[in-house]
N, C-alpha and C positions, 0 to 999 in steps of 0.2 A: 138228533140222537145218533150216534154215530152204530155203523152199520161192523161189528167185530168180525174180524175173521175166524173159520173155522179150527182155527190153532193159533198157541199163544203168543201174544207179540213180545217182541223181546225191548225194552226199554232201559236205556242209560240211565241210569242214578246220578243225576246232576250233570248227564253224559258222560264224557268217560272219564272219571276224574283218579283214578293210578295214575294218569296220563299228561293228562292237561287238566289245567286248575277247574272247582266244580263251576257249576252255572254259570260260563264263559260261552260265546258261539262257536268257539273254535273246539272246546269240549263236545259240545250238541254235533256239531259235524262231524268229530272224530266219530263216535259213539254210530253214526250213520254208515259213516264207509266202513267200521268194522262188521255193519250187518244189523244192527237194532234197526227196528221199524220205526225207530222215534226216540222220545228222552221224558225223564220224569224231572222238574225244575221246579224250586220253591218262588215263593215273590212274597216281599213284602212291602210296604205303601211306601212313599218319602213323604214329605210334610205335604209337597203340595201334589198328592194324589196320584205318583207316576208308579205303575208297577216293578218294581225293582227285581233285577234277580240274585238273589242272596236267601239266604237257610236261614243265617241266623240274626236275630234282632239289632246287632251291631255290626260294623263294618271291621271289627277287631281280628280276627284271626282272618279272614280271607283276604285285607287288602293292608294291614297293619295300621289306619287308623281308627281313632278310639271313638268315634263319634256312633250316636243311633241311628238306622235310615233314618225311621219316622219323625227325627228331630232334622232332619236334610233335605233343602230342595236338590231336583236331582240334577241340574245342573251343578251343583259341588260333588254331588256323588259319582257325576260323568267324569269328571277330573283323574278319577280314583283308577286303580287297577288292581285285579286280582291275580296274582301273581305277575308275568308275563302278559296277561289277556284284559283286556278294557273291562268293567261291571256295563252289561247289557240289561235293557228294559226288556222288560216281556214283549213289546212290540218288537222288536227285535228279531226276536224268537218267533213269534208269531209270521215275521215278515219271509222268514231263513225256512219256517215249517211250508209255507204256500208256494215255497221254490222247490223244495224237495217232495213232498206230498209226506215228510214222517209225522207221526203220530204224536203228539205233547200230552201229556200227565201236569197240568198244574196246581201243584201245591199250594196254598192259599194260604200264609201262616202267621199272618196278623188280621182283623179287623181291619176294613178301612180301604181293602186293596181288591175287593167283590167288584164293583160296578168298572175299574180299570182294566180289571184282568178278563174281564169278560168280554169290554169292548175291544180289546185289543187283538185276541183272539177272532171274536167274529167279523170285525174289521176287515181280516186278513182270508174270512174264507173259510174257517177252520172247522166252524161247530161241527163236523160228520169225523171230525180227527183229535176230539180234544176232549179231554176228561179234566174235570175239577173236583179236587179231593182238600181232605182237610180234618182233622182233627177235632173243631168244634163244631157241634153241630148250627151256630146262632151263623155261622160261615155261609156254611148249605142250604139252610134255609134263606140266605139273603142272595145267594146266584141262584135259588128258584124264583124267587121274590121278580128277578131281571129276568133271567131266562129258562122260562118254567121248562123248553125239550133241551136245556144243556146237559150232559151225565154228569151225575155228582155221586163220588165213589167216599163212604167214610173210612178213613183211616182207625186203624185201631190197635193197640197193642193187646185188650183186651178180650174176651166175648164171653157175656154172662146175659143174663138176663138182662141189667139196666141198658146194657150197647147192645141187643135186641130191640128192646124198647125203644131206641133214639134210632135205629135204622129203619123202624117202620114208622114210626113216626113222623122221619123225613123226608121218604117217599124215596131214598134215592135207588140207580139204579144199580148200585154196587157198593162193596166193601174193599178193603186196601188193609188187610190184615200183614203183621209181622209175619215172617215165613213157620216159625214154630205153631201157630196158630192153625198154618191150613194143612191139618191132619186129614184123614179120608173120611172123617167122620163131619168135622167142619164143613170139607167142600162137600159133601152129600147136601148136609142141612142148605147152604146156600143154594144148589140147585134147585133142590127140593122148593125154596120163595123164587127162585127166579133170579136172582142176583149175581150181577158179575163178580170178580175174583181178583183182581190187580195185586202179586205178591212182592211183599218187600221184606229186606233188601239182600239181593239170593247170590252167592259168590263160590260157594261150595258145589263142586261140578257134580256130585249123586243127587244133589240135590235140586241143582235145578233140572236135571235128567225126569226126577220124580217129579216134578211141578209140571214139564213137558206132557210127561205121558198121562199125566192126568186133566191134561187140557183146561188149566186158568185160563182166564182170561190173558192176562198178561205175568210178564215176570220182571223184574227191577233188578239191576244190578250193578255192581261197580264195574265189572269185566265184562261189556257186552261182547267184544270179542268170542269168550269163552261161550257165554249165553248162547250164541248165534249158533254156531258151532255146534256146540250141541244138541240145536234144534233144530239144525241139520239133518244131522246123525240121526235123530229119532223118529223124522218128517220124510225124509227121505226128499 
């Protein structure tokens, strides 16, 4: 379980992607020298079970071809490039985090990529630096199923009672709410259970100022530049 520091970390959205194409290594790095403590990165499975890193279910917009991962071994996926920068496995990342000591946010956003993306991570060293997050809760329940002390933060755009109910029911140790979400009255409630705060996805500079001084856990952004910078300023 990883051990947070007393103020928030500042995390790269796909690393720095205004910059360098998103979930690329050379993105994760940038994202690092500009001052992030680390990077927030999606993955999803290839056919034959390699953790990919890509957002979206196709290879279509980030490397221009038309194929599914999950219909791809990743040796044809290796081939590929997204923009300028190679498409990286998560071990990759995982390898790139145990040199630098930054903090990873893995997004988990298909079925099928739980048992990869967790060995590849602990493999590397990571579990006290790595968060697994995700949108479904059937996700979270299966990296406890593997690694019952890994942090698993739910994503959510919503919070009502039923995404209550699927947060305590999954035991995790955190939420990964949209930024409109973490009002002062939100993050009371979450302290109030005990639950970290990983905020997405923050670009607007009052804003992530307000997110600082109200000490989330973390903070997600396209500009960690900007991010850093201002937590700077506030951290002194």
């Amino acid at each position: 379980m990883p051990d947070f520091p007393s103020r928030p970390l500042i995390l790269g959205h796909r690393g720095a992607p205004r910059e360098l194409p998103e979930n690329t290594l050379e993105s994760c790095r940038l994202a690092v020298r500009q001052g992030a403590d680390g990077v927030e990165v999606d993955v999803q499975p290839s056919i034959d079970g390699v953790p990919v890193l890509i957002h979206d279910p196709t290879l279509a917009r980030t490397t221009g071809h038309g194929g599914h991962v999950a219909a791809l071994p990743w040796a044809r996926i290796a081939q590929l490039r997204a923009g300028s920068e190679p498409v990286p496995r998560l071990d990759d990342v995982a390898a790139w985090a145990a040199e630098t000591d930054a903090w990873v946010n893995v997004e988990i956003k298909s079925p099928g990529a739980e048992e990869a993306a967790v060995a590849a991570m602990m493999a590397a060293g990571r579990q006290e630096r790595t968060v697994f997050s995700s949108f479904y809760p059937a996700i979270l329940s299966r990296v406890r199923q593997i690694a019952p002390h890994a942090a698993r933060f739910f994503l959510t755009e919503w919070w009502d009672d039923d995404v209550r109910a699927a947060v305590e029911s999954l035991g995790v140790q955190g939420v990964c709410p949209h930024h409109r979400l973490a009002t002062s009255a939100f993050l009371d409630e979450m302290r109030a259970a005990g639950l970290g705060v990983i905020v997405w996805t923050v670009d607007e500079p009052e804003r992530i100022r307000e997110l600082v001084r109200a000490n989330v856990t973390a903070i997600i952004s396209n500009l960690p530049a900007l991010a850093a910078g201002i937590l700077r300023e506030e951290r002194g």
